[in-house]
C-alpha positions in Angstrom: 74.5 -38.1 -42.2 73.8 -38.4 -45.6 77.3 -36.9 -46.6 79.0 -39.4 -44.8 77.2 -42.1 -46.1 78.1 -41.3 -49.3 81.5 -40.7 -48.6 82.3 -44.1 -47.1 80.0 -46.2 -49.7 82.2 -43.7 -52.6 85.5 -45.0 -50.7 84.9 -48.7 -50.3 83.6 -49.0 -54.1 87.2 -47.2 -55.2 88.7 -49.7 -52.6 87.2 -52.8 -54.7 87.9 -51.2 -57.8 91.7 -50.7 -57.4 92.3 -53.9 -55.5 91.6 -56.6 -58.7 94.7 -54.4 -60.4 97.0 -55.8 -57.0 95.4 -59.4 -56.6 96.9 -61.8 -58.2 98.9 -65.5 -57.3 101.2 -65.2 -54.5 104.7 -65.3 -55.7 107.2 -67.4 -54.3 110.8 -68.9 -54.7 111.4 -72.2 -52.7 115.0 -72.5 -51.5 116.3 -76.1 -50.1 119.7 -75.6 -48.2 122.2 -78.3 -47.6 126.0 -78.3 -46.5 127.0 -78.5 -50.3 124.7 -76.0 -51.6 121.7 -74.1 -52.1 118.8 -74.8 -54.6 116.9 -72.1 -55.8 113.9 -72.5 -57.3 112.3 -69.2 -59.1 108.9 -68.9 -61.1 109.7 -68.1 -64.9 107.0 -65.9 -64.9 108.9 -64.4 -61.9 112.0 -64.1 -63.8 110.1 -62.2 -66.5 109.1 -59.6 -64.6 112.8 -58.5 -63.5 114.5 -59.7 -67.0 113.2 -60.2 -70.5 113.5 -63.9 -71.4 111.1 -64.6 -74.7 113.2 -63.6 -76.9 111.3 -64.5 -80.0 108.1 -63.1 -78.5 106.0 -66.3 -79.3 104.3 -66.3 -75.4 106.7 -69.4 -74.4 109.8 -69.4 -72.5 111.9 -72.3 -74.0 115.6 -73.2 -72.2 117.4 -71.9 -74.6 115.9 -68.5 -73.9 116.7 -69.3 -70.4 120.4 -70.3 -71.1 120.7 -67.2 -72.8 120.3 -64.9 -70.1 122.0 -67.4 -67.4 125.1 -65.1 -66.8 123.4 -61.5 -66.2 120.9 -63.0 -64.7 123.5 -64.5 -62.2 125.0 -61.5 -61.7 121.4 -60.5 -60.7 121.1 -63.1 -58.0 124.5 -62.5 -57.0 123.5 -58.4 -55.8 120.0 -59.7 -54.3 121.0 -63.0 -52.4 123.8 -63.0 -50.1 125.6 -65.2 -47.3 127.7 -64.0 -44.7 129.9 -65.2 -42.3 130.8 -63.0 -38.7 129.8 -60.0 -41.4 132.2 -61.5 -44.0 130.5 -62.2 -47.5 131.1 -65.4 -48.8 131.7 -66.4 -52.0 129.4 -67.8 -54.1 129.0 -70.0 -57.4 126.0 -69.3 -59.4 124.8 -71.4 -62.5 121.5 -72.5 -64.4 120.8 -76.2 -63.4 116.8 -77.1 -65.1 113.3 -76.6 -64.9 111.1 -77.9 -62.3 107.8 -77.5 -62.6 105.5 -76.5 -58.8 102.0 -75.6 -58.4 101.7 -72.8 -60.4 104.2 -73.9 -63.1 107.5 -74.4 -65.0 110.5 -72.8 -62.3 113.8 -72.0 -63.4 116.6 -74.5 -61.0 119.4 -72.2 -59.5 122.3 -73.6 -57.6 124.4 -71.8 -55.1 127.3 -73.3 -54.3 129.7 -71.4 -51.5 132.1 -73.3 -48.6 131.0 -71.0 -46.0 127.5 -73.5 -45.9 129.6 -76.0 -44.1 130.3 -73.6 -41.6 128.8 -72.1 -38.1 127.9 -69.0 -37.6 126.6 -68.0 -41.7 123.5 -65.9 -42.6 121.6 -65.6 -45.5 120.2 -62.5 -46.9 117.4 -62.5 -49.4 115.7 -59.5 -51.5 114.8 -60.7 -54.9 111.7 -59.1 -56.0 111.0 -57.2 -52.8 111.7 -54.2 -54.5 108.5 -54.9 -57.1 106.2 -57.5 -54.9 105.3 -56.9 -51.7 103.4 -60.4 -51.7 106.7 -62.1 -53.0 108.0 -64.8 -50.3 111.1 -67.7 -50.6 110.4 -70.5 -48.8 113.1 -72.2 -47.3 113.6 -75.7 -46.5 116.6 -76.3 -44.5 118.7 -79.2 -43.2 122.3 -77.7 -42.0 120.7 -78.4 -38.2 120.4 -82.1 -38.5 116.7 -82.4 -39.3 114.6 -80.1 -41.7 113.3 -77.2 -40.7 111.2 -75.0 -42.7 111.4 -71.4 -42.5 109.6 -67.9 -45.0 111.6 -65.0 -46.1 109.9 -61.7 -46.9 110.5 -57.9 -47.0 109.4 -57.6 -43.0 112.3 -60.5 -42.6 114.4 -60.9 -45.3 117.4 -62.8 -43.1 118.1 -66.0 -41.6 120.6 -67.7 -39.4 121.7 -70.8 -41.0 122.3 -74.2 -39.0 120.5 -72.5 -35.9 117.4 -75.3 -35.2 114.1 -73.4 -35.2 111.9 -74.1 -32.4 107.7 -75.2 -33.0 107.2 -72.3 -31.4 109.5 -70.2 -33.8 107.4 -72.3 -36.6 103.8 -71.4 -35.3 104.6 -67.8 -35.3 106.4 -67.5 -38.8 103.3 -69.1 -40.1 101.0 -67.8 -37.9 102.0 -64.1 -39.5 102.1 -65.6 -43.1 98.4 -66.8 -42.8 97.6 -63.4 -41.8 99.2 -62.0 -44.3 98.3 -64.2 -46.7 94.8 -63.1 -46.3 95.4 -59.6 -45.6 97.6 -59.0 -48.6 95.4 -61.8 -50.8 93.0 -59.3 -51.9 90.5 -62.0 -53.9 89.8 -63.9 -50.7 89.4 -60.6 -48.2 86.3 -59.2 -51.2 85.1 -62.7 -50.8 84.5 -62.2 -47.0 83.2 -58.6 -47.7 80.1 -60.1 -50.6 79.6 -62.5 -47.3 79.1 -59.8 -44.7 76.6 -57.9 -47.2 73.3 -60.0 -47.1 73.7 -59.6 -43.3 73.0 -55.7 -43.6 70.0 -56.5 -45.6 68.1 -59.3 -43.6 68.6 -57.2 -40.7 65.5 -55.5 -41.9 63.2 -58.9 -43.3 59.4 -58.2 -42.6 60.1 -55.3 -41.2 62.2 -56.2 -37.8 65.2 -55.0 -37.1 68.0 -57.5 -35.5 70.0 -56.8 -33.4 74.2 -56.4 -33.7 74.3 -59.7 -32.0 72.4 -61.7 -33.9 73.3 -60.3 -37.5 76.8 -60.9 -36.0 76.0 -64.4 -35.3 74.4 -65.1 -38.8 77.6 -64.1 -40.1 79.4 -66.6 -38.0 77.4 -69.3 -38.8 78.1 -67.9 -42.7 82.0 -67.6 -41.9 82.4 -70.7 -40.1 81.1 -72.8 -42.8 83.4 -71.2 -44.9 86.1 -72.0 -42.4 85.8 -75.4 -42.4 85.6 -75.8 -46.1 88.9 -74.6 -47.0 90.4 -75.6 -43.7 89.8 -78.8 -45.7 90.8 -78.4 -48.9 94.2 -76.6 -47.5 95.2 -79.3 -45.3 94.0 -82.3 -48.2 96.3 -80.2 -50.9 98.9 -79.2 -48.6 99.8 -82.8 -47.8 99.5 -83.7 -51.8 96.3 -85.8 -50.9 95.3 -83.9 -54.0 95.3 -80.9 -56.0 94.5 -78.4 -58.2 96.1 -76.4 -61.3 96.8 -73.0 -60.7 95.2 -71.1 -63.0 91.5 -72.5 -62.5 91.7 -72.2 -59.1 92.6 -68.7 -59.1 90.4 -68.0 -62.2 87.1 -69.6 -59.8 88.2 -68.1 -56.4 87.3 -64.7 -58.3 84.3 -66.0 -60.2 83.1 -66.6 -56.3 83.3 -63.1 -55.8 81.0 -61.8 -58.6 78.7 -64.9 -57.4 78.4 -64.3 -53.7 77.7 -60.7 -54.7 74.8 -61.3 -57.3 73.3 -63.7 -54.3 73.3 -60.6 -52.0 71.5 -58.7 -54.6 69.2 -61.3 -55.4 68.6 -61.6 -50.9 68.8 -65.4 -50.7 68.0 -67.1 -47.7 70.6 -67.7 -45.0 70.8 -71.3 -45.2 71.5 -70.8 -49.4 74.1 -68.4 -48.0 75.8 -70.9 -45.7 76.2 -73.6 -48.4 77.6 -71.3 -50.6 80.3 -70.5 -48.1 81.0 -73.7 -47.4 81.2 -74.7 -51.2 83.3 -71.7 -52.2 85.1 -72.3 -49.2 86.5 -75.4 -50.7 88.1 -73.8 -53.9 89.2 -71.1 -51.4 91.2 -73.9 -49.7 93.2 -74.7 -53.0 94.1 -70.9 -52.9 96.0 -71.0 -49.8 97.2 -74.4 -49.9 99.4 -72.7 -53.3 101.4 -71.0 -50.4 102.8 -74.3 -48.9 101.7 -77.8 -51.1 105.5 -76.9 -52.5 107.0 -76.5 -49.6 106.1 -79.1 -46.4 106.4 -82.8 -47.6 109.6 -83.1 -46.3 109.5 -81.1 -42.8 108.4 -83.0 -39.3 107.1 -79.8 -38.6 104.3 -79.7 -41.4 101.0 -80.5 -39.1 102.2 -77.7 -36.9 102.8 -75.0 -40.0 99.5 -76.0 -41.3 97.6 -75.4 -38.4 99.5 -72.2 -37.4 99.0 -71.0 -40.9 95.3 -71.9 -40.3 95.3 -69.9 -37.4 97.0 -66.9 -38.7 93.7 -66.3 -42.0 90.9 -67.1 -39.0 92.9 -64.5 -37.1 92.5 -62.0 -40.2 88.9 -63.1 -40.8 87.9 -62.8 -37.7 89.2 -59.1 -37.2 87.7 -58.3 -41.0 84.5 -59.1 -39.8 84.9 -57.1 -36.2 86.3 -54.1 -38.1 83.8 -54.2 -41.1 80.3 -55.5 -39.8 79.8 -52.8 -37.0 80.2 -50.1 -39.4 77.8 -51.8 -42.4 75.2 -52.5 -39.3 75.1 -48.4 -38.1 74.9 -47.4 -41.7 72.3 -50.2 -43.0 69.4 -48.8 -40.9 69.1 -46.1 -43.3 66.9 -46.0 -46.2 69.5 -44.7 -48.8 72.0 -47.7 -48.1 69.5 -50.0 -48.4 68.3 -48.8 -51.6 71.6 -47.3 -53.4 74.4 -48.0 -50.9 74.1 -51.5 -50.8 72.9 -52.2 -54.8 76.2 -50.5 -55.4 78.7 -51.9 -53.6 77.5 -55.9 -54.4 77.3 -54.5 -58.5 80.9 -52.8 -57.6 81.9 -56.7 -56.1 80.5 -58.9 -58.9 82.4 -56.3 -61.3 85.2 -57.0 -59.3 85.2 -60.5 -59.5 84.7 -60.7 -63.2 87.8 -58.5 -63.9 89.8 -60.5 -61.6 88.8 -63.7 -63.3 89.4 -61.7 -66.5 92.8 -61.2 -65.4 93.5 -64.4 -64.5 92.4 -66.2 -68.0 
């Protein structure tokens, strides 16, 4: 029993180890699609991971740089985006057009200009930085149907049919899957959850008693819930440009949260500490997937409906996180060597975590 202890405590503190190297910003490319052409908006720092652009190496990406590599990089866009018409590819007219500047920073404008847009029946293919970011999405806004319509590429569905009107229910399940993999794939947020589930595992034995699966399940949900409502907040306030954030100290605190939530599981707080600190963190945590769509939904009647199906899609992931994961920390926590090696180790292996994350991110 032992043996197998160790092996799964062994596996999940390599799991939290090699994740922080994966987590980082999701990447996106926002795409706005009319009859005359297509906009194409791509993170610099995007650009510089498929193309070297400082040329002068002094950390700063000026649009001269940018100009300079305007023609292979075309050529680039030209191989990885694509429009088709009855399996014909159409032509199309790349150039440079200016910097925009999103969420997460300055964006290089693309336009792509092609007659087939005007036309029925044409498809767009997408692939840029599949090949190097699983996490890598391009978020289209589109108006060829009469109204606009918003719509996520990615490498599980890299095509779209353009000028065909996209049903709400076509909507709530795009972004019902993107909030599930949003969580799923957003590693900071999921070790977040995990420094939550811990203290459960150790008040289970307070004074002595031990409590049942119910009701250390139902701590947690109090725990979870608090921490759904806070960023269910926060995302719907900064998705809507109520207000925001920058960036970089959003995603620099969401993984200082980590490290913190972990000390407090070492340090065996009481559960009503633990449940504001959800519901605090929770709030940063909202910024953080808000970065996903605050770009994307000011202009589509179909926003509430994203936002709330996006919202369903993380509770979906949470929900199953805590299913899968809190059985399995309850069977193994009535054990003596979890609670005095197992369970110091993995929260020390978590706050580590979160400080090279934030490290990272500075």
């Amino acid at each position: 029993m032992r043996r197998s202890i160790s092996s799964l405590v062994t596996a999940l503190v390599m799991v939290i180890f090699a994740l922080p190297a994966l987590a980082h910003k999701a990447s996106d490319s926002f795409m706005y699609i009319t009859a005359e052409h297509i906009r194409l908006d791509i993170a610099v720092q995007d650009m510089a991971r498929i193309q070297t652009l400082d040329a002068n190496a002094d950390a700063a990406v000026s649009w001269g740089e940018l100009r300079a590599v305007e023609t292979e990089f075309s050529e680039l866009l030209r191989r990885q985006i694509s429009l088709s018409q009855n399996t014909e590819l159409c032509a199309l007219l790349i150039r440079l057009e200016g910097i925009s500047e999103h969420s997460d920073g300055n964006y290089a404008v693309w336009q792509l200009a092609s007659e087939c847009l005007s036309k029925p029946g044409v498809k767009l293919d997408y692939s840029l930085l599949f090949d190097i970011d699983p996490l890598h999405r391009a978020l289209i806004v589109s108006d060829l149907s009469g109204e606009k319509q918003i719509s996520v590429l990615s490498p599980a569905s890299p095509s779209l049919a353009l000028g065909e009107a996209i049903s709400a229910l076509d909507t709530a399940e795009v972004f019902i899957w993107q909030g599930i993999i949003h969580l799923l794939l957003g590693y900071d947020h999921m070790l977040f959850l995990l420094a939550l589930l811990l203290p459960a595992t150790r008040r289970k034995h307070a004074g002595g008693a031990t409590q049942s699966l119910r009701a250390v399940f139902t701590d947690v949900a109090v725990v979870v819930t608090m921490f759904t409502l806070a960023h269910s907040f926060t995302l719907i306030a900064a998705s809507l440009g109520w207000f925001s954030l920058p960036s970089q100290p959003v995603e620099i605190a969401i993984a200082l949260s980590i490290s913190l939530a972990a000390v407090l599981a070492l340090l065996d707080v009481d559960v009503r500490f633990q449940r504001g600190l959800a519901m605090g963190v929770g709030l940063i945590h909202g910024f953080g997937f808000a970065g996903v769509l605050s770009d994307l939904l000011a202009a589509s009647p179909l926003k509430l409906l994203a936002l709330g199906s996006f919202n369903v899609g993380i509770e979906l992931a949470q929900l199953a996180l805590v299913i899968l994961v809190l059985p399995l920390l309850y069977r193994y926590s009535r054990h003596p060597w979890y609670q005095k090696k197992a369970f110091p180790l993995a929260a020390i292996a978590l706050a580590a975590s979160g400080l090279y994350m934030a490290l990272q991110r500075i």
